[in-house]
C-alpha positions in Angstrom: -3.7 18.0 29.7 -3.5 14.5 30.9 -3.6 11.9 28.2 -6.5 9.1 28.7 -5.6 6.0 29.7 -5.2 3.4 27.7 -8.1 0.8 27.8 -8.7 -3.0 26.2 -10.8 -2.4 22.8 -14.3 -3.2 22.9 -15.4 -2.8 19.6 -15.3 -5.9 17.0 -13.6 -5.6 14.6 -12.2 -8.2 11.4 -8.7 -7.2 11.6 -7.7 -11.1 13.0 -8.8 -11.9 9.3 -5.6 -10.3 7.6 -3.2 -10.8 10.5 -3.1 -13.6 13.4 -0.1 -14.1 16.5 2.5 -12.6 14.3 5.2 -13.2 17.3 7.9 -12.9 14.6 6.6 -9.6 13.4 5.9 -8.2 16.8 9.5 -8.9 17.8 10.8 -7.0 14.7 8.4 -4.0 14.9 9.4 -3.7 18.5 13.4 -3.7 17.6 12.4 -1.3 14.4 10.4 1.3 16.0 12.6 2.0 19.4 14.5 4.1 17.1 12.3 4.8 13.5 9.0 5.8 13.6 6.6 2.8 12.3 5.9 4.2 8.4 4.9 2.2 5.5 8.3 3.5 3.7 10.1 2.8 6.6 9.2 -0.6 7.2 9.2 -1.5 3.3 11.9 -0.2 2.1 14.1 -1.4 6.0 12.9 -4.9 5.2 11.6 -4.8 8.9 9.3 -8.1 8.0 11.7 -9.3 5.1 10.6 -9.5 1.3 7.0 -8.4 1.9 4.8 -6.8 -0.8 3.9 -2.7 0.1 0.3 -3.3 1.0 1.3 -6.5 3.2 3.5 -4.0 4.7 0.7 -2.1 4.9 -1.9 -4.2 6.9 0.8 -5.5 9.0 1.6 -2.4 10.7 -1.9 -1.5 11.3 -2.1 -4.2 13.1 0.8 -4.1 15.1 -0.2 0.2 15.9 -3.4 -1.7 17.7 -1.9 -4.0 20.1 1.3 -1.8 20.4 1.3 1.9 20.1 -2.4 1.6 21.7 -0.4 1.0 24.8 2.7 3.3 24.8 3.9 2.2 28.4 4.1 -1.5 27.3 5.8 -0.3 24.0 8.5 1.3 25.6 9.2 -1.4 28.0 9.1 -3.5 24.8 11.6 -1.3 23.1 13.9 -1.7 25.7 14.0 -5.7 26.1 15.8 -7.1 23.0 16.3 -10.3 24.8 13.4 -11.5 25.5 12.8 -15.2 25.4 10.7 -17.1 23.2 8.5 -18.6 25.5 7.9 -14.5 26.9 7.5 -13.3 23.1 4.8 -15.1 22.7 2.9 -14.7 26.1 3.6 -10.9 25.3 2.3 -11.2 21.8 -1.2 -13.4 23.2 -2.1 -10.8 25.7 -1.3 -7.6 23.2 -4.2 -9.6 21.1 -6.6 -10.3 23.4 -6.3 -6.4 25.0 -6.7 -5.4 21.1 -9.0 -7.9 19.6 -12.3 -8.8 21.9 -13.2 -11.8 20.0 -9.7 -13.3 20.2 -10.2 -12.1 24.3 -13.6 -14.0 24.3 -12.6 -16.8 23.2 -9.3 -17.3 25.1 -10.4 -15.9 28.2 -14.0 -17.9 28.5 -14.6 -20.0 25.6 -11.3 -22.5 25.9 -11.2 -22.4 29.6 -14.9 -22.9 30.1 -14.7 -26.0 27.9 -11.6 -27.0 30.2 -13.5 -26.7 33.2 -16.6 -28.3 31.7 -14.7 -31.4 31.0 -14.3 -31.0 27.4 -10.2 -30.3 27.2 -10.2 -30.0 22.8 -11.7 -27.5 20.5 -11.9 -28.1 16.8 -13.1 -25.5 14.0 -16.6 -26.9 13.8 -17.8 -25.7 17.4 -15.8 -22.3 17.3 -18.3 -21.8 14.0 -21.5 -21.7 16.0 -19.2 -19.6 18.8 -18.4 -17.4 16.2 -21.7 -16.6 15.0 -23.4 -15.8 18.3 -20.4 -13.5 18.9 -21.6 -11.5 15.8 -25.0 -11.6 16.4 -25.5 -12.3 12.6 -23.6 -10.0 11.0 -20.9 -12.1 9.3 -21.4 -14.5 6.4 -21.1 -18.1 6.7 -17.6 -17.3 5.0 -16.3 -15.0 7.3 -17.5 -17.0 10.6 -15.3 -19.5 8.9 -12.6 -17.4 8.6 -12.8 -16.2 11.9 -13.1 -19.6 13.3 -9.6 -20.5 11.5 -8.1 -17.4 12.2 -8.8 -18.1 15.8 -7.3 -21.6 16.2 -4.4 -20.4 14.3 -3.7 -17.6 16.4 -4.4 -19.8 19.9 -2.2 -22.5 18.8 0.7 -19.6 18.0 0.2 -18.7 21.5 0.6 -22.2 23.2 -3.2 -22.8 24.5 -3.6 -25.2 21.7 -1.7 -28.1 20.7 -0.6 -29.9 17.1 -1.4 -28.3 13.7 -4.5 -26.5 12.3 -7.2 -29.2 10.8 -10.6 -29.9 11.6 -10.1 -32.9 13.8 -10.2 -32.1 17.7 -7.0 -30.9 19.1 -6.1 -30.9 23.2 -6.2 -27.6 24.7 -2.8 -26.6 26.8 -1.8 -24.3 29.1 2.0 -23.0 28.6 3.9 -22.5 31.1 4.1 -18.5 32.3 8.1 -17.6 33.4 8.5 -15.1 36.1 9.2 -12.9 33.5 6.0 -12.7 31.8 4.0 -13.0 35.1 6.1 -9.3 35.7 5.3 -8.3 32.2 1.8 -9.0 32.8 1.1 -7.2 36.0 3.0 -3.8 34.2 1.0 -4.0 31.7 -2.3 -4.3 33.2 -1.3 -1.7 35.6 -1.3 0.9 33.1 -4.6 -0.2 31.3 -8.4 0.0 31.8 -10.0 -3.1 31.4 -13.0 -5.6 33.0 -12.1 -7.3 36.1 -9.6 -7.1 38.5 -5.7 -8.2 38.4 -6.5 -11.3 40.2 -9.4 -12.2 38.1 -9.4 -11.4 34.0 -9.3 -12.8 30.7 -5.6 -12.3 30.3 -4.2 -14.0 33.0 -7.4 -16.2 33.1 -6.8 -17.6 29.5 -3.4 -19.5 30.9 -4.9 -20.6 33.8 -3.9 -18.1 36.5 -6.3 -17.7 39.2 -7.5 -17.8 42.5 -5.1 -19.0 45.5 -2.1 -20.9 42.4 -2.3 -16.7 41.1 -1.9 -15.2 44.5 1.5 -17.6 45.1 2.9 -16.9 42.0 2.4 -12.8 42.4 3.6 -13.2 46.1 6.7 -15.1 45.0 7.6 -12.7 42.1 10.6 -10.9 43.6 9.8 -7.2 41.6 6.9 -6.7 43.6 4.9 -7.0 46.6 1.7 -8.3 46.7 -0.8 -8.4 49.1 -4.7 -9.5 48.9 -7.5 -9.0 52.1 -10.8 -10.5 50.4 -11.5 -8.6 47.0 -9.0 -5.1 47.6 -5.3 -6.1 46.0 -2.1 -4.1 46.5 1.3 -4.5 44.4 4.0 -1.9 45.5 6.9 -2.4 42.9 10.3 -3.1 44.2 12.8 -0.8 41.6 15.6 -1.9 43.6 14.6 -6.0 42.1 13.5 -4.7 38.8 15.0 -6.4 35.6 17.0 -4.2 33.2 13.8 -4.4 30.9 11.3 -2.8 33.3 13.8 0.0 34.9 13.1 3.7 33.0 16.3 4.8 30.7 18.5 6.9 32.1 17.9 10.6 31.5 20.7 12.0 29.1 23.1 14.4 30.7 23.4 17.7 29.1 
């Protein structure tokens, strides 16, 4: 039997409370678990996120089984790139959020970049609060839409779409710059997911500013695919020959 496809997570959720970006985390649970399964014990008593108490541990790997094991393709590709670049890690960590955690998507994908286009290039915590609260339809406490708020500036600054240090003063919203790399990493990923909207129009690639005609030159000049648009219907053929060491399958062993 086929397994499902993987698909972005619809569902709110709090776990943002107990665990934001975490790009140095990510890094290490992708190293960790290419060759040990991801278990408490194992991840405790490996020091896989340094001195950490048990139920840190604990939480932490919860969180990193949503954004990563949800998505086994990505994982694997994951696995298998050790040298990935800062500037990448973090682009790879921001979109495994936003496919894991829809508030975090909803707020990168539309709220930041509508307040862009509408003029208003800063965010501070006491507009995300109001945000916050319409997102839970009244559900949360006045505490935990503050939390949330926190946790989502935190988390967007970690990814580069906000600049300067967490307080409640306005800070300038950014966009940071996307390598070819993470462009590739991007369009693999979504490839292999379900999710709202279309490769040339979503909340991933939307959040950094990638769209329209300035999206379509950038896919057309990456040189591991070909990409090709007639009105709304998009092609990408993959080119294996131009494929980094990163993205190409392991070699089966021989027996």
């Amino acid at each position: 039997m086929t397994a499902p496809r993987p698909a972005e997570a619809t569902q709110l959720h709090t776990r943002l409370l107990k665990c934001a970006l975490a790009v140095d985390a990510s890094r290490a649970y992708w190293r960790e678990t290419a060759t040990t399964p991801a278990t408490a014990s194992a991840a405790f008593e490996g020091y896989w996120f340094g001195d950490k108490s048990r139920a840190y541990v604990e939480v932490l790997l919860a969180n990193l089984r949503a954004r990563f094991d949800a998505f086994p393709h990505a994982l694997t590709t994951l696995q298998r790139w050790p040298a990935m670049p800062p500037d990448v890690r973090r682009l790879v960590c921001h979109w495994h959020l936003q496919l894991s955690d829809p508030l975090y998507r909803a707020f990168t994908g539309a709220f930041l970049p509508n307040r862009r286009r509408a003029g208003r290039p800063d965010v501070h915590r006491d507009v995300v609060i109001p945000w916050v609260a319409a997102q839970g339809k009244g559900t949360w406490t006045t505490a935990t839409r503050i939390q949330f708020a926190s946790k989502l500036l935190s988390a967007a600054t970690a990814g580069g779409l906000i600049a300067g240090p967490g307080s409640r003063s306005a800070r300038p919203l950014t966009v940071p710059r996307v390598p070819d790399d993470a462009l590739t990493y991007a369009v693999h990923l979504l490839q292999g997911v379900t999710f709202a909207g279309s490769l040339v129009d979503n909340p991933y690639l939307g959040s950094l500013d990638l769209a329209g005609p300035a999206l379509d030159a950038r896919l057309r000049a990456l040189p591991t695919i070909d990409f090709h648009r007639l009105g709304p219907l998009v092609e990408v053929t993959w080119s294996p020959a131009a494929a980094p060491p990163w993205l190409r399958p392991a070699p089966e062993a021989r027996p």
